[in-house]
Backbone bond lengths (Angstrom), bond angles and torsions (degrees), N, CA, C in turn:
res aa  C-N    CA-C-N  psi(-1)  N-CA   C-N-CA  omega(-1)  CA-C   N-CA-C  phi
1 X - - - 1.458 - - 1.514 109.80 -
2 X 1.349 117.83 133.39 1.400 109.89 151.70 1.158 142.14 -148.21
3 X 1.691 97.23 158.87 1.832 127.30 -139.59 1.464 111.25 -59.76
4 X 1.412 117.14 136.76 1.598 112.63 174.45 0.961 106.55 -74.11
5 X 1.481 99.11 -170.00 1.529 112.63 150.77 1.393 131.42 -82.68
6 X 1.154 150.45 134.44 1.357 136.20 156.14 1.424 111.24 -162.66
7 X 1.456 139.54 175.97 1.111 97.28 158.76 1.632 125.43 -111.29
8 X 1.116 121.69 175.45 1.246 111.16 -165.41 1.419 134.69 34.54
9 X 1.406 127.85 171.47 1.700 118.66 161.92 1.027 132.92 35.74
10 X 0.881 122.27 159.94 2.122 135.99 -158.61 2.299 81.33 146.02
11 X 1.066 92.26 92.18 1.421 91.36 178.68 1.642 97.53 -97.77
12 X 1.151 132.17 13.11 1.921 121.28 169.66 1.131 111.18 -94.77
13 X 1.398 101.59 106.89 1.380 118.73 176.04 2.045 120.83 -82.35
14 X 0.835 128.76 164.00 1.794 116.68 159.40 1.303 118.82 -51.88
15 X 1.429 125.16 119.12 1.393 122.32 -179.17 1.454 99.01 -124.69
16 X 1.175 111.87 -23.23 1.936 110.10 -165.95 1.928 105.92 -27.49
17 X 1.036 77.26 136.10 1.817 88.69 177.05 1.259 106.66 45.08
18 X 1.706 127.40 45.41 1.546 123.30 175.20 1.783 107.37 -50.69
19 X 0.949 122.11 -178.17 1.417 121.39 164.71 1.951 101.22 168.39
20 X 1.292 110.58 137.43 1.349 121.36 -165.84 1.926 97.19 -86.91
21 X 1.640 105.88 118.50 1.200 99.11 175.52 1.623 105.23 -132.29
22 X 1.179 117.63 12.03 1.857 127.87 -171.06 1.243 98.70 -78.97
23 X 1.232 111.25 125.04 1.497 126.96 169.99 1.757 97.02 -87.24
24 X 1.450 97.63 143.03 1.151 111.64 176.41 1.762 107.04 -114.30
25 X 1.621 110.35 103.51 1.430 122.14 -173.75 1.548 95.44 -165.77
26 X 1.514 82.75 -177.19 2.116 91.99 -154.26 1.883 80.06 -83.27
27 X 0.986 140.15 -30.21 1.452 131.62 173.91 1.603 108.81 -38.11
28 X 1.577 127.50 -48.72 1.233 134.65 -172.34 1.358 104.33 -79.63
29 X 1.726 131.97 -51.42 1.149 143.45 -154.15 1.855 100.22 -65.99
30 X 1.384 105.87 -28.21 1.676 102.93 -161.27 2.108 85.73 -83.27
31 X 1.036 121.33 25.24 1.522 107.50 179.24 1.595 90.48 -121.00
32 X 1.016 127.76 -19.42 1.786 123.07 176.18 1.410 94.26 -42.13
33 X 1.631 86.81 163.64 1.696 87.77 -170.78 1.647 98.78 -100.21
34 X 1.085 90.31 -175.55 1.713 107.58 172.64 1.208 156.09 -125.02
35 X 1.216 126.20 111.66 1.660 119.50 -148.96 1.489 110.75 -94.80
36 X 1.044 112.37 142.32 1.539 115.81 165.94 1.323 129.43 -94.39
37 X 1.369 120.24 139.79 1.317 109.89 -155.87 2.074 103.96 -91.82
38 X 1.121 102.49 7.85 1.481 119.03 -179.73 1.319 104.72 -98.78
39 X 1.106 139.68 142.49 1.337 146.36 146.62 2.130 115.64 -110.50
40 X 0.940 90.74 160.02 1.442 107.97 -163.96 1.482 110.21 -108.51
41 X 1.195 108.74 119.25 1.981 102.82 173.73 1.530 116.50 -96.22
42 X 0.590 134.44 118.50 1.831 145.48 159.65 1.151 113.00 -76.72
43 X 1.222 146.14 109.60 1.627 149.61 133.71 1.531 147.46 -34.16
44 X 0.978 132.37 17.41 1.063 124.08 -164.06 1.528 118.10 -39.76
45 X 1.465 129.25 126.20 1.127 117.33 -152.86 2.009 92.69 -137.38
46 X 1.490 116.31 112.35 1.724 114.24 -176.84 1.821 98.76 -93.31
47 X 1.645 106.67 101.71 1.319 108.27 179.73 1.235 108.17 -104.21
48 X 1.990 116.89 24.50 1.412 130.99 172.09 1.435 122.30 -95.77
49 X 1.545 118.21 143.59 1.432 116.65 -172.82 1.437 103.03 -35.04
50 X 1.288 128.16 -60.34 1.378 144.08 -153.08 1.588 134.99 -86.71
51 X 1.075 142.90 123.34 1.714 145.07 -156.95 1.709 89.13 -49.73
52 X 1.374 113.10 129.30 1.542 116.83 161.26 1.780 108.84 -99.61
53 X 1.307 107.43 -160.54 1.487 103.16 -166.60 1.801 103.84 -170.41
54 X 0.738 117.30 116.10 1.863 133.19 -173.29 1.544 96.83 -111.94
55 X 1.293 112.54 115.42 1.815 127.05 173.16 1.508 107.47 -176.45
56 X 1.094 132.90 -163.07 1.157 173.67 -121.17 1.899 110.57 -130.50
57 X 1.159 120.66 136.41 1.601 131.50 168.34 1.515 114.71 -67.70
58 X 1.136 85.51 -85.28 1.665 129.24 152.63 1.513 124.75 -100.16
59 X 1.843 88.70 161.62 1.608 89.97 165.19 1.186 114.99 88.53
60 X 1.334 131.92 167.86 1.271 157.40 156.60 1.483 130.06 -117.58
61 X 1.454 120.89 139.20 1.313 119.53 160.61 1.931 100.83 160.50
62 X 1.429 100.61 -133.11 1.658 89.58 -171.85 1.808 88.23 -108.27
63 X 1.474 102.36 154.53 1.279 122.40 -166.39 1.916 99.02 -63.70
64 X 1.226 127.14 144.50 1.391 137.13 138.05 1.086 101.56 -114.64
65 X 1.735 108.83 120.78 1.073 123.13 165.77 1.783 140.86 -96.48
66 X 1.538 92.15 -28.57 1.668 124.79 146.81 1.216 147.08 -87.75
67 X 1.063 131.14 143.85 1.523 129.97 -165.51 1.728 93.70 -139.76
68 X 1.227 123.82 123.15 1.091 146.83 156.33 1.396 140.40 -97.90
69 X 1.400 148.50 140.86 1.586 164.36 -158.77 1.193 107.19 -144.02
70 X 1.449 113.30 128.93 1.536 115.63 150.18 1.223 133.69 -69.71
71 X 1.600 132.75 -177.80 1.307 117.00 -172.91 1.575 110.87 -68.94
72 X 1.536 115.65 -4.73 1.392 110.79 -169.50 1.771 97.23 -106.63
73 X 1.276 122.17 41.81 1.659 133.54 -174.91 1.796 112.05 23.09
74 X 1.652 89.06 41.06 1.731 94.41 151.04 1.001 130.35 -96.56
75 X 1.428 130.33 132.30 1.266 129.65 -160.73 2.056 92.19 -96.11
76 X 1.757 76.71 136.27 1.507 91.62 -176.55 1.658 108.43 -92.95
77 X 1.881 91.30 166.23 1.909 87.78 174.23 1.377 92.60 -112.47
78 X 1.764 106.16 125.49 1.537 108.37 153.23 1.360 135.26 -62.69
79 X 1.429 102.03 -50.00 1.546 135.29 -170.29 1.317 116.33 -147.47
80 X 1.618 101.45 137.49 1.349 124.86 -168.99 1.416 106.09 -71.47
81 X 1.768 120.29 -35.12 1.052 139.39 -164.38 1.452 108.28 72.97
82 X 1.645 111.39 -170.15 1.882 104.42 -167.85 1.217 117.74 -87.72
83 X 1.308 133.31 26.79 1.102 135.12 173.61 2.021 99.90 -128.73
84 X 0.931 102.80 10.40 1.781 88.86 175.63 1.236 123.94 -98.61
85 X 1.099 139.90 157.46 1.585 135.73 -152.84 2.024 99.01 -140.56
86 X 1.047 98.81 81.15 1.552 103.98 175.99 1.699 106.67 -57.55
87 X 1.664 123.81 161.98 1.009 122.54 149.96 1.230 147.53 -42.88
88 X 1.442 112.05 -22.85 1.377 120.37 171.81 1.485 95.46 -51.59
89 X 2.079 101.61 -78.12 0.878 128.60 -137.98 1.460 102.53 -72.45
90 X 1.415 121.72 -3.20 1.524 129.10 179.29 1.871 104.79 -78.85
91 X 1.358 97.32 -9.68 1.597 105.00 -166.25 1.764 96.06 -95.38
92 X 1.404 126.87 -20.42 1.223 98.91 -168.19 1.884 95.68 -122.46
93 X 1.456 108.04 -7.81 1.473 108.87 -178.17 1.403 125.19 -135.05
94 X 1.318 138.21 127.14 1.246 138.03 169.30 1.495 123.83 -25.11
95 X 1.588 135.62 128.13 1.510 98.75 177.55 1.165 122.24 -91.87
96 X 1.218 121.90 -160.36 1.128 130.97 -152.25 1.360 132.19 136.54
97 X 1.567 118.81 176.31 1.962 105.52 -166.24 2.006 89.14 -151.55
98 X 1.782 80.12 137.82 1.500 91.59 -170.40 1.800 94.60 -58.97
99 X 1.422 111.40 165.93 1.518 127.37 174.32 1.578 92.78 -68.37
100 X 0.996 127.90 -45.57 1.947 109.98 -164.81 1.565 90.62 -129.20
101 X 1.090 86.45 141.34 1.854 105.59 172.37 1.486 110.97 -95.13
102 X 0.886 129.11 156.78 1.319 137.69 -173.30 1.895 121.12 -82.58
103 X 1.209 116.60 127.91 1.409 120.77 -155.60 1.319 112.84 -65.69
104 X 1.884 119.69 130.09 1.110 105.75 -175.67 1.216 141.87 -41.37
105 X 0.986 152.00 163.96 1.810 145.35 131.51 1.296 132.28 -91.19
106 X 1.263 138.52 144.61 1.468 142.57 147.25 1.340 137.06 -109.89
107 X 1.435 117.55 133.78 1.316 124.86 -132.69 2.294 79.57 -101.39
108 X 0.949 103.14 88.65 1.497 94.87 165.84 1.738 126.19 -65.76
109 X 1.161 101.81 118.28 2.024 86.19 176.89 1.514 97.97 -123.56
110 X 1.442 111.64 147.21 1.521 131.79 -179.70 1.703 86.42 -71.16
111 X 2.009 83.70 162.01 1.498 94.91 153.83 1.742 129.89 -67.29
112 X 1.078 104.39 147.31 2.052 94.45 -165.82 1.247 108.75 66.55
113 X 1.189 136.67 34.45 1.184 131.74 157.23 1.402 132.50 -149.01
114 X 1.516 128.92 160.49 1.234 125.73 178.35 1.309 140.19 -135.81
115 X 1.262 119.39 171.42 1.621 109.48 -170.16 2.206 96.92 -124.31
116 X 1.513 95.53 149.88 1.518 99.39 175.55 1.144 100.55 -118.88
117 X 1.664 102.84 134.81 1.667 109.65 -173.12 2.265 73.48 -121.34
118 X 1.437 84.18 154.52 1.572 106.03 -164.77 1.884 93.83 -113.95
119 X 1.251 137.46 125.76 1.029 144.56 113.80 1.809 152.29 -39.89
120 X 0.715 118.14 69.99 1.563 123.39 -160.08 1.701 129.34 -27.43
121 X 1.753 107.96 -21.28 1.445 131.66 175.24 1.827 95.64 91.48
122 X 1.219 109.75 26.33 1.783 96.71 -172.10 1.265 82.22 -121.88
123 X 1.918 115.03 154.94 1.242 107.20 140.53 1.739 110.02 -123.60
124 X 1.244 114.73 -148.53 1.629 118.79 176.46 1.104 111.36 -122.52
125 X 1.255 119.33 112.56 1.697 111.65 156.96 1.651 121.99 -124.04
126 X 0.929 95.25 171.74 1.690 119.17 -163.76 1.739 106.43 -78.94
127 X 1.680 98.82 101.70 1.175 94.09 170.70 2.327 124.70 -136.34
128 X 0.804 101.29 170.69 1.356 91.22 -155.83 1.962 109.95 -95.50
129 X 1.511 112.75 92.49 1.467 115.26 -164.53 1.760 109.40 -81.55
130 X 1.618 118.45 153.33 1.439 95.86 169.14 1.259 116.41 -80.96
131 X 1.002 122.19 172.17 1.668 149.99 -152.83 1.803 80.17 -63.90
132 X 1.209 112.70 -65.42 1.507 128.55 -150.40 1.578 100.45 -69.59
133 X 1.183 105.42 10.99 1.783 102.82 175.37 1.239 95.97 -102.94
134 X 1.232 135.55 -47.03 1.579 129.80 -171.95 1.309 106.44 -68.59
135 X 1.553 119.59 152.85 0.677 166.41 159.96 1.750 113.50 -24.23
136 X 1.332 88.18 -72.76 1.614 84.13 -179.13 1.681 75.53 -130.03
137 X 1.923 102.69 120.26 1.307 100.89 -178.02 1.496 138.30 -85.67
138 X 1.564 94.03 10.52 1.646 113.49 -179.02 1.347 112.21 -76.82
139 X 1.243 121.94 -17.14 1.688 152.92 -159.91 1.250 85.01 -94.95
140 X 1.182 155.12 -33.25 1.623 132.15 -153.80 1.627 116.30 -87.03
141 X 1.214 85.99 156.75 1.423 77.98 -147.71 1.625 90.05 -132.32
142 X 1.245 138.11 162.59 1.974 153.41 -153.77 1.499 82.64 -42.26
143 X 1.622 111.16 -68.80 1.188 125.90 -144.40 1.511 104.05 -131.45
144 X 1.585 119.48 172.55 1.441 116.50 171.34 1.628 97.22 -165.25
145 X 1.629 109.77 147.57 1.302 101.14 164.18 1.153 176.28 32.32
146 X 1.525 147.75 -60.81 1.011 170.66 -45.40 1.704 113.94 -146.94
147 X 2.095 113.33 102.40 0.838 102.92 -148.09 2.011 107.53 -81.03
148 X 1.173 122.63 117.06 1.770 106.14 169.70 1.581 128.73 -109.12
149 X 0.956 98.66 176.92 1.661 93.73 -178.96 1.463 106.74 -95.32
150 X 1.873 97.02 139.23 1.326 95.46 -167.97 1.341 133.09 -67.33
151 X 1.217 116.54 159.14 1.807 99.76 -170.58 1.758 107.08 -82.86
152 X 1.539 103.05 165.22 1.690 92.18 177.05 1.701 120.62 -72.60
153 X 1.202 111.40 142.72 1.364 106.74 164.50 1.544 94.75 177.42
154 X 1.650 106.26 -154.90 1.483 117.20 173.76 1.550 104.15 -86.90
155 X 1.356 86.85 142.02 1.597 88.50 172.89 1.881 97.26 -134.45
156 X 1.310 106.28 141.96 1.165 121.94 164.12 1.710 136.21 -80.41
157 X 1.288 129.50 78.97 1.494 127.69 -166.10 0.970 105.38 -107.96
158 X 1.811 102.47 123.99 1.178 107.54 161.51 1.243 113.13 -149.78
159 X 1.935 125.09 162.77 1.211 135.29 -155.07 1.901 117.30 -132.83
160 X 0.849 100.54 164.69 2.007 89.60 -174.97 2.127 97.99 -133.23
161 X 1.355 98.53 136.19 1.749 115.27 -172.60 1.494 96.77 -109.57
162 X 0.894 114.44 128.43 1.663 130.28 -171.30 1.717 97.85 -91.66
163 X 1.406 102.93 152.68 1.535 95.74 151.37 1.597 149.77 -100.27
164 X 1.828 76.95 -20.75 2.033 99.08 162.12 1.194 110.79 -116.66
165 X 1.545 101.04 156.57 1.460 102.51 165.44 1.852 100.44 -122.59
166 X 1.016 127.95 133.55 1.316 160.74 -147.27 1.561 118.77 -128.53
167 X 1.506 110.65 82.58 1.538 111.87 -178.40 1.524 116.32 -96.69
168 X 1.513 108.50 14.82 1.509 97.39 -148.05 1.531 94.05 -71.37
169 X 1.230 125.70 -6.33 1.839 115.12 -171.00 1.405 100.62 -75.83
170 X 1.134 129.00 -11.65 1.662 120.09 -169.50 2.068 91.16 -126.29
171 X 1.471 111.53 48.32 1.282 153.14 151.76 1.720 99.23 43.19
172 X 1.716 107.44 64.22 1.442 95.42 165.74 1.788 89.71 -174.62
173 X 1.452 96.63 -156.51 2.105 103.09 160.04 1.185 91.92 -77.22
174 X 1.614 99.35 179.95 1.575 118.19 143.72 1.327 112.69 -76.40
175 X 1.683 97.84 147.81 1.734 111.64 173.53 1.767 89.53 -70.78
176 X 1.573 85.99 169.46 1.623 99.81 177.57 1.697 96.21 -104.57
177 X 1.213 103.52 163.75 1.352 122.53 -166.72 1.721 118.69 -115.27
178 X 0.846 134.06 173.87 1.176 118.70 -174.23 2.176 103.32 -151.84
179 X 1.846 90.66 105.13 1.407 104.20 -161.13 1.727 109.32 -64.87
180 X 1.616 120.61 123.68 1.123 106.73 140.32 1.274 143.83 -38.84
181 X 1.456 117.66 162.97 1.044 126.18 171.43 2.057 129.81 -48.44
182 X 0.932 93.33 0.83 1.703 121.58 169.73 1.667 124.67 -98.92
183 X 1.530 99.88 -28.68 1.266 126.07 178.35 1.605 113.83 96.84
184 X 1.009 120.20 21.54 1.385 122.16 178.57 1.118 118.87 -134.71
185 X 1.512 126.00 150.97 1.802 147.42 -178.13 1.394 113.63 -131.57
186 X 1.146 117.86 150.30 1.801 127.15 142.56 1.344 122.88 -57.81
187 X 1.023 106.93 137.55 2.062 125.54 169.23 1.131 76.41 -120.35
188 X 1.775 100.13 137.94 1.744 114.95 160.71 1.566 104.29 -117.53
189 X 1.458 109.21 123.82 1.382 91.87 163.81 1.823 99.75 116.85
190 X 1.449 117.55 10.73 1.875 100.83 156.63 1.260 94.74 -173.20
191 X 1.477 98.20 -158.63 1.566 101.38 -164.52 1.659 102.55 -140.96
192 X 1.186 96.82 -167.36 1.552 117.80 -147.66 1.799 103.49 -105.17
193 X 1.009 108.71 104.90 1.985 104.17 163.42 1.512 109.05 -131.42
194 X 1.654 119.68 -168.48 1.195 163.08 -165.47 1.543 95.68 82.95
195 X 1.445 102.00 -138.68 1.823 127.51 175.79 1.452 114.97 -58.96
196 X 1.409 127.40 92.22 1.136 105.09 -169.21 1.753 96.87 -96.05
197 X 1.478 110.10 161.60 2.114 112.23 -174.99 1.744 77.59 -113.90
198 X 1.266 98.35 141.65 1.487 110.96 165.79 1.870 99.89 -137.52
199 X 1.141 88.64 125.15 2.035 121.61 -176.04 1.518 105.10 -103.17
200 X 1.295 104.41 130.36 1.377 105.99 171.32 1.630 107.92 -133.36
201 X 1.839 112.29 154.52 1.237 120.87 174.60 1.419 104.28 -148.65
202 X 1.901 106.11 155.72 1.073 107.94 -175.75 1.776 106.10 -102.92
203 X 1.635 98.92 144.56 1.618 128.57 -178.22 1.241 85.72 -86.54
204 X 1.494 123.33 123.34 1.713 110.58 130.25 1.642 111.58 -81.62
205 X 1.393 106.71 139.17 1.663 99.60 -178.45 1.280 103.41 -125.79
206 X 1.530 138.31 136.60 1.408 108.45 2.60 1.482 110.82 -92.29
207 X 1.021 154.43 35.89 0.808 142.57 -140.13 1.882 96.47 -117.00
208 X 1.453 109.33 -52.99 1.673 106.90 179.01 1.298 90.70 -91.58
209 X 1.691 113.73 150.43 1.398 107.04 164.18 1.146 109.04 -129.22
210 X 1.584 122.25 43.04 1.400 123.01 -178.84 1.786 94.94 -161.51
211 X 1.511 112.68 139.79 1.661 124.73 -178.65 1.796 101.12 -130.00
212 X 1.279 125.76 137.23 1.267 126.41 166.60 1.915 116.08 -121.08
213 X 1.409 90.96 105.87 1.683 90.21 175.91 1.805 93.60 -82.02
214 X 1.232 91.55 157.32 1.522 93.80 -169.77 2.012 84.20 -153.21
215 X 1.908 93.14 119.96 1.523 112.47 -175.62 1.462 114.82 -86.13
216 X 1.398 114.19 110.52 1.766 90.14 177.92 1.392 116.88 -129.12
């Protein structure tokens, strides 16, 4: 499917012929997801003469700004984004994807300065629920979702700094922004092109709970 414009919300999801079929037992409960009580800091750090810019190509929805690997160079899933339907959430709602996705952003950072994007310590993997846990059980499907906390090891993070930021799809420039004390703002409303540099560093988890890519 693809996402309009608007901003935020379109909360009507697919309901046609909803009907409650989730059993509520420890069979369903062991697919809830899982939070970690650690969170993770990321750095992005612009140690270039010039304003960089962290967003989106294309598209709409909520920003991923990181991309992560385990020590065995698998690339992990953070986020489902706004159209994904985890196992939990397959247990209490029909799926489906709002009509408008929510309008991009870009994370502007000054020169000498930086922005912290936060990681949660969870990732998603693919696991196989019974029929009778979902929701509407005609919907089930091999596999679904399932958010856990990541296991320890090396992890590989890394991020990409744009050099433009590009509003003309939401039909003008970009507004200007006005940098915190970190050196960075929001642009609402385009995305990110030319040369983009993508920096990577390694997380030990749990053990570090903070990584700094640093752009130069």
């Amino acid at each position: 499917m693809r996402c309009g414009w608007g901003a935020l919300l379109a909360s009507c999801f697919c309901s046609v012929g909803c009907g409650s079929t989730a059993v509520d037992s420890e069979d369903c409960v062991q697919f809830a997801d899982q939070h970690s009580q650690t969170e993770f800091r990321v750095r992005f750090t612009n140690a270039r003469s010039q304003a960089g810019f962290v967003g989106m190509q294309t598209g709409c929805g909520s920003l991923e700004p990181i991309a992560l690997q385990n020590a065995q160079a698998e690339s992990q899933v953070l986020s489902l984004g706004d159209c994904g339907f985890g196992c939990e959430r397959l247990q209490h709602s029909a799926a489906g994807c709002p009509a408008l996705c929510r309008i991009p952003e870009i994370i502007q950072i000054q020169p000498g300065g930086h922005h912290d994007f936060v990681w949660s310590g969870t990732i998603y993997v693919q696991v196989a629920m019974p029929a009778a846990c979902y929701r509407e059980s005609g919907q089930a499907s091999a596999t679904c979702a399932k958010s856990m906390i990541a296991p320890p090891g090396a992890y590989q993070v890394s991020g990409t700094l744009w050099p433009v930021a590009d509003c003309s799809g939401a039909g003008g420039p970009c507004a200007t922004c006005t940098p915190d004390s970190d050196g960075s703002c929001t642009i609402s409303g385009g995305h990110v092109s030319g040369q983009g540099a993508t920096k990577s560093a390694t997380l030990e988890v749990p053990a570090s709970q903070s990584v700094e890519l640093v752009f130069d």
